[in-house]
N, C-alpha and C positions, 0 to 999 in steps of 0.2 A: 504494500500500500504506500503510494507515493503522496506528496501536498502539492496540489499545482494550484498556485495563487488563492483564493478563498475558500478551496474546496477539496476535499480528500478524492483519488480518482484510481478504484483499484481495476489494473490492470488485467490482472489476469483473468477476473470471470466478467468484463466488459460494461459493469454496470454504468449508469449514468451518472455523472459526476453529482450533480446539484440535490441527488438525492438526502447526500451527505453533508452538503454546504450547511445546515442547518443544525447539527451537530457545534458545529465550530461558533458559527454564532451564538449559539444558544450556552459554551462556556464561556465566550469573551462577555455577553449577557453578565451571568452567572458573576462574573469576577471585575466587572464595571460595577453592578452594586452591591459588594463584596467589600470594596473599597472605598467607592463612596459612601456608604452607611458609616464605615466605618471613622470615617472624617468626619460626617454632618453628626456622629455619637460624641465629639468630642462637645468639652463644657465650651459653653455663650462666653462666659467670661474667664480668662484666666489670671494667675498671682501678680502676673505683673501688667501692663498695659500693652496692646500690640503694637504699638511706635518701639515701643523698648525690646519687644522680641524678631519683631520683623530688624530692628537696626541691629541687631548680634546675630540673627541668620544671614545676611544675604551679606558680610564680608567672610562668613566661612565657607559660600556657596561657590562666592571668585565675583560678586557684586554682580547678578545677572542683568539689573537693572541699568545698568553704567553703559549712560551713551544713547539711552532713549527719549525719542522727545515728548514730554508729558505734558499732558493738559490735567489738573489736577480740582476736582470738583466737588463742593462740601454743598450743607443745604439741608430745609427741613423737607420742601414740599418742590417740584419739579425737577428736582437735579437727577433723577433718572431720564428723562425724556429730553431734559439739555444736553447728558451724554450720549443720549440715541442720535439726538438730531446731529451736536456736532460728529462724531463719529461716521456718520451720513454723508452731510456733507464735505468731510475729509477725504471720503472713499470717492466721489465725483471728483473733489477736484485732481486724482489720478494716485490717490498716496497708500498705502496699505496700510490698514488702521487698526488698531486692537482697540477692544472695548472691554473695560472689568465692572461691572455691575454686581446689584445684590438687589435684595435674593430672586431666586429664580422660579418660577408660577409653575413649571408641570416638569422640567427637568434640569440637573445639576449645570449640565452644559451650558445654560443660557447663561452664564456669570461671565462665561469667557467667549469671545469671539473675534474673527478677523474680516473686515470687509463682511460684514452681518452674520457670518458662519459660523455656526457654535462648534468649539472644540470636539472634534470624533470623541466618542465614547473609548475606542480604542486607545489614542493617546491621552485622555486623562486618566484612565486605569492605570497605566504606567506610568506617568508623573506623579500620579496621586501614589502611588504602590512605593517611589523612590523618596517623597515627602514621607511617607509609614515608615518607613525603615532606616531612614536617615542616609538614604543614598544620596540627598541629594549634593552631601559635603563629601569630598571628594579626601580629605585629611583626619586621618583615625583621631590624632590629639583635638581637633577642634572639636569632629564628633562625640566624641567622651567629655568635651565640655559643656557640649550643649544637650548631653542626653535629660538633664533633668528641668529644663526649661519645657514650662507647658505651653506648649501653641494650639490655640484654637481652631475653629473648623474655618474662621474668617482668615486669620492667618495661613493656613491651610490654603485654601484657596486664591489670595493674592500671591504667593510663591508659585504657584501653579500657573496662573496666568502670565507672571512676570518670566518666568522656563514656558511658557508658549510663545509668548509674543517673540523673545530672543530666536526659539527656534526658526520664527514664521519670518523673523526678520522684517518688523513691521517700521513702516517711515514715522508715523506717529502713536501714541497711544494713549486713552482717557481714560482717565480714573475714577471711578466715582467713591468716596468714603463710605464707609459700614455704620458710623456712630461718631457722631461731635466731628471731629475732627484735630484739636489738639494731641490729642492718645491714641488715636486711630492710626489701625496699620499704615493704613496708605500713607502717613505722615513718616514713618521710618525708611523710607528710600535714601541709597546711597548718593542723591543726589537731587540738585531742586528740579523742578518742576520749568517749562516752557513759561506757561500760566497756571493762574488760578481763578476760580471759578466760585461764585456763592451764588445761590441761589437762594428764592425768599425763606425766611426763616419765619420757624412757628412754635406753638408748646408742645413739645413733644420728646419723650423721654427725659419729663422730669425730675425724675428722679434721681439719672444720671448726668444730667449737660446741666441741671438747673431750674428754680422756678420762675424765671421772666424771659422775656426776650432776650435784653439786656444779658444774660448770664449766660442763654445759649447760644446767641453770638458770639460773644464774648472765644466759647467751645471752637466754636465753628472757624471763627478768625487762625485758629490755631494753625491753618496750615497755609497760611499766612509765609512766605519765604522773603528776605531784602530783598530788593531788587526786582524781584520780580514780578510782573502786573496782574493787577486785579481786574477781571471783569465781576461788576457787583450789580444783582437785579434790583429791582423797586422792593424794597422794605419797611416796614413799619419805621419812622425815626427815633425809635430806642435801641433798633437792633443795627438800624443802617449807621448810628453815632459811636455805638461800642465798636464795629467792624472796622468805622472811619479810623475812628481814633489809635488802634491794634495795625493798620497800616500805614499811621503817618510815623509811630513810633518806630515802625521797623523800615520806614524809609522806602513804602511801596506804589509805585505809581497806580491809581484807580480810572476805570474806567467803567462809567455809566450807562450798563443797557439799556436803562430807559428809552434813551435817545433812539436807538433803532425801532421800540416798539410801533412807532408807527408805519415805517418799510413791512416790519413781520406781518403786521395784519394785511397786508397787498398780497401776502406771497401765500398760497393755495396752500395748506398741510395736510398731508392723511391723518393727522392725530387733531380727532376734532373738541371743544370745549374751548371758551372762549381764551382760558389761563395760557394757552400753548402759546399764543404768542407773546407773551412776556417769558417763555424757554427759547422763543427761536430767536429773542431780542439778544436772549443770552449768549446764544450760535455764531447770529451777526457780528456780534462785536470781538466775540473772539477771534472770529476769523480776520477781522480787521486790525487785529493786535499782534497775529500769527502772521501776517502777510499785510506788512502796511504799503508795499505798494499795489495792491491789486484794484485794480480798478470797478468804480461800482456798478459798471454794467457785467463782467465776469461776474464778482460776486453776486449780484439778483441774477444772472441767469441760473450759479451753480446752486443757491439756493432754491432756484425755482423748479429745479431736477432733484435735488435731494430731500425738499419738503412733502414733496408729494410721495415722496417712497421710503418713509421711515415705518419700522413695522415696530411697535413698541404696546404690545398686550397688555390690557388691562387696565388701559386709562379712558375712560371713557369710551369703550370697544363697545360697537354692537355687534350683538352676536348671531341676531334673529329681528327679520325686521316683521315678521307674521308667524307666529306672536313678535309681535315685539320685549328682547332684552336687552338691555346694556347693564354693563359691567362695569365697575371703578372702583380701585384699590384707593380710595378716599382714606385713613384711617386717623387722621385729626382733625380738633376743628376747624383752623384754615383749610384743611383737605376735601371735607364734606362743605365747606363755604363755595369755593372755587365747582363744587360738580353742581351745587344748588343755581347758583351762576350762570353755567352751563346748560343745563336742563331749564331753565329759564328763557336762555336766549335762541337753545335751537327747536324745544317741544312747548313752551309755556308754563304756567305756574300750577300744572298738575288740576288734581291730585296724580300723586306716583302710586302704585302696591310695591313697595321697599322689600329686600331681603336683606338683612345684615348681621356680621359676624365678625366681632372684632375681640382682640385682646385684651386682656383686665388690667394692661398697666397704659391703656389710652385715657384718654378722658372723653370717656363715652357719654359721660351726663353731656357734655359741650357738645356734642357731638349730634345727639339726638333734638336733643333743643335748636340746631340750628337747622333741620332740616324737618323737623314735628309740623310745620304748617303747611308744608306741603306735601303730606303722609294721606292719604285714604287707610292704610291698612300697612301692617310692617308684619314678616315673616322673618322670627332671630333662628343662627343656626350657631351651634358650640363648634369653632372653629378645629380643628387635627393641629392641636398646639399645646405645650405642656403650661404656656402663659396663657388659652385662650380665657374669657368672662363664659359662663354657662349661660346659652340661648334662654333658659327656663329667668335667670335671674335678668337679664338685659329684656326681656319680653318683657316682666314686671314692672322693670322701670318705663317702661315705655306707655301702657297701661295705666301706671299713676298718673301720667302726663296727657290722661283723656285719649289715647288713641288706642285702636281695636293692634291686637300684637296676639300670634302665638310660635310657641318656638317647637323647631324641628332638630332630629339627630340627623336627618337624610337634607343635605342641598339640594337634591337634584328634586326632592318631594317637598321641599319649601319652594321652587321656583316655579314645578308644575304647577301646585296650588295657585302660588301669584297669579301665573300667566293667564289662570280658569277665571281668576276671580276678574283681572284687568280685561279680559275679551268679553266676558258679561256685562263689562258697565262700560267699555268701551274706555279704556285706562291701558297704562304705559308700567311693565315692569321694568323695577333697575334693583339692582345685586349690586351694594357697596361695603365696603371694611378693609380689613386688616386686609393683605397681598396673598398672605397664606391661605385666606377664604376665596379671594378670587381665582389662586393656583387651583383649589381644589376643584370649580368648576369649571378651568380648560381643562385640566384632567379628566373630568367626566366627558367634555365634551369630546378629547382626542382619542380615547380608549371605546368610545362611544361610535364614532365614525370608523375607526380600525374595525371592531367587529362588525358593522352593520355593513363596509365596505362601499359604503354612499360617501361621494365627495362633496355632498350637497348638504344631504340632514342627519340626525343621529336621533336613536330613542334609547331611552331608559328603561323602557318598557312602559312606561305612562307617556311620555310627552314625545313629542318630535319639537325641534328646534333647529331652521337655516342656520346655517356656520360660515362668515363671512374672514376667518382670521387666516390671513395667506400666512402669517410667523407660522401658525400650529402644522398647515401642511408641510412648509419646509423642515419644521420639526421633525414630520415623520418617511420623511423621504430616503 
């Protein structure tokens, strides 16, 4: 029995190759989440900060980082889709791009990507395999010094992408932070950043960044380098004066997206909700900071090829226009402001039938409250999270607050319900929260269309729902 490229092909009694090809996948399967579990089982937080462990791995690694051009992005609420968009737009204007994001809605891969492409399963089993095992220090002594440093599955994961991107040999690469940004990994790189990137800032992980604006700027400012430019979005002026202040001190030139906001609203996006254009403002101007001489007719044309073709799941996604659902990883109150906004400007002031499931360390009171008037009806679901708030108790609050609420363990039968109940009164379902709730129903959605083998609908076996997300095909391709 010989291996010919994906497929075992035994010779001698002439059978068909591909019969076998399915074996082979089915261990690389097997040993891709073998290893990823095994990463995503490590603790959220660990003894020391990830600035401080990521800055003691990566000069025992040989500084994998050293020599890359970073765009470096902190942020309470759009700084995923400001790194989508720039990242987009970098790959138009003809440059190879790596994108590191968090976290990822149906699979590991989507954290890492080059030119949109999510990392093979096959080669992050094997990076991840050599992060496991501490191959990836090539020096027994450093190894042995750093066997008792805890890295988490974030840390995990940025080493991984920063050993893809070197392999891919990408021209630039964007980074978007995990948490705050002062202590956050992405802030331990051997070396500073092209730019930096903030985007607006909200209350959110107060626990750990702080309880005002003021304080989680403050966090966020941290990755802050001399010298090197800030592009900074419209801000509340307690967050946008701490951020100011944190980079006159360190002597850093700023630069105000505002200014572009009114270009971005011209320029056509696939990612719809009114907020996006204060992310593409973000885009704009970096690109204008990364390439000051480029002229503004280049830049609106390359914008106007890369806004239309950003695939970025989860933000204001519909996923089914009959029934109608959309989807929004909203999970603050500025986060649930900004879709209320939205749903405002492109459907009207409701009523919605809501689904929602969010985390017990949000502030889901703020949350509920800012979207309770335009509620017909809320379906809570207990998010697949060992942080999630229990549907039965987020129901209740809801309930006190005069609105009809019941909670589900199944999403897929909290959305059916919605969908029965909006098609009878002639109403509009939306599914918002925590990202973790939104992964769970692309996941339904793509495991959903795999078996049913329809490119078009998928059932549950109660509902069918249109699937409009090209990310999830190319997911499964």
């Amino acid at each position: 029995m010989t291996e010919t490229g994906n497929f075992y092909e035994i010779k001698s009694h002439g059978q068909v190759p591909w019969l076998f090809s399915g074996q082979k996948e089915k261990k690389m399967e097997e040993e891709y989440q073998k290893i990823i579990q095994a990463i995503e089982n490590k603790r959220r937080f660990g003894k020391a900060s990830g600035r401080e462990v990521i800055s003691r791995f990566l000069p025992a690694m040989g500084n994998p980082d050293r020599g890359m051009k970073i765009i470096h992005i902190a942020g309470t609420n759009g700084k995923g889709s400001t790194a989508a968009g720039l990242a987009r737009i970098l790959q138009e204007l003809g440059f190879r791009t790596g994108l590191f994001t968090s976290p990822h809605l149906i699979d590991y891969c989507e954290r890492i990507q080059v030119d949109g492409q999510p990392i093979q399963k096959a080669e992050a089993a094997e990076i991840g395999r050599k992060i496991l095992t501490r191959e990836i220090i090539p020096d027994d002594k450093k190894r042995e010094e750093l066997a008792s440093v805890e890295d988490t599955m974030f840390d995990d994961s940025l080493l991984m992408a920063l050993l893809y991107f070197r392999k891919m040999t990408c021209d630039y690469v964007v980074l978007e932070t995990g948490l705050g940004g002062r202590l956050d990994s992405t802030s331990g790189l051997s070396q500073n950043p092209l730019a930096t990137v903030i985007t607006r800032i909200g209350l959110d992980h107060m626990k750990i960044l702080g309880n005002t604006l003021e304080e989680i700027a403050r966090e966020k400012a941290g990755i802050l380098r001399p010298g090197v430019p800030l592009i900074l979005a419209e801000n509340d002026p307690s967050a946008a004066e701490a951020i100011l202040a944190s980079a006159e001190e360190k002597k850093v030139p700023v630069y105000l997206s505002s200014k572009d906001k009114a270009l971005a609203e011209t320029i056509p996006c696939s990612l719809i909700g009114s907020y996006q254009a204060e992310n593409m403002a973000n885009v704009l101007t970096t690109v204008r900071v990364l390439f000051p001489e480029m002229k503004e007719e280049a830049l609106v044309a390359a914008a106007g090829k890369a806004f239309s073709d950003i695939h970025w799941p989860g933000r204001m996604q519909v996923l089914s226009e009959d029934p109608f659902l959309l989807i929004d990883g909203a999970h603050n109150p500025q986060g649930v402001h900004a879709l209320k906004e939205g749903l405002v400007k492109l459907y009207g002031p409701g009523p919605y039938c809501f689904v929602m499931g969010v985390l017990a360390d949000k502030d889901y009171h703020a949350m509920i409250r800012e979207i309770l008037p335009m509620a017909a009806s809320f379906r809570t679901v207990t998010v697949e999270n060992q942080r999630a708030l229990q549907g039965q108790e987020l129901a209740g609050l809801i309930e006190a607050d005069g609105v009809r609420a019941s909670s589900y363990q199944d999403p897929a039968e909290a959305i059916g319900d919605a969908e029965k109940e909006a098609e009878e009164k002639g109403l509009k379902t939306v599914a918002f929260g925590s990202l973790y709730f939104i992964g769970e129903i692309l996941k339904i959605n793509a495991e959903n269309r795999i078996r049913s083998g329809d490119q078009h609908s998928f059932s549950d076996g109660r509902r069918h729902l249109s699937v409009f997300c090209r990310y999830q095909k190319r997911l499964m391709v």
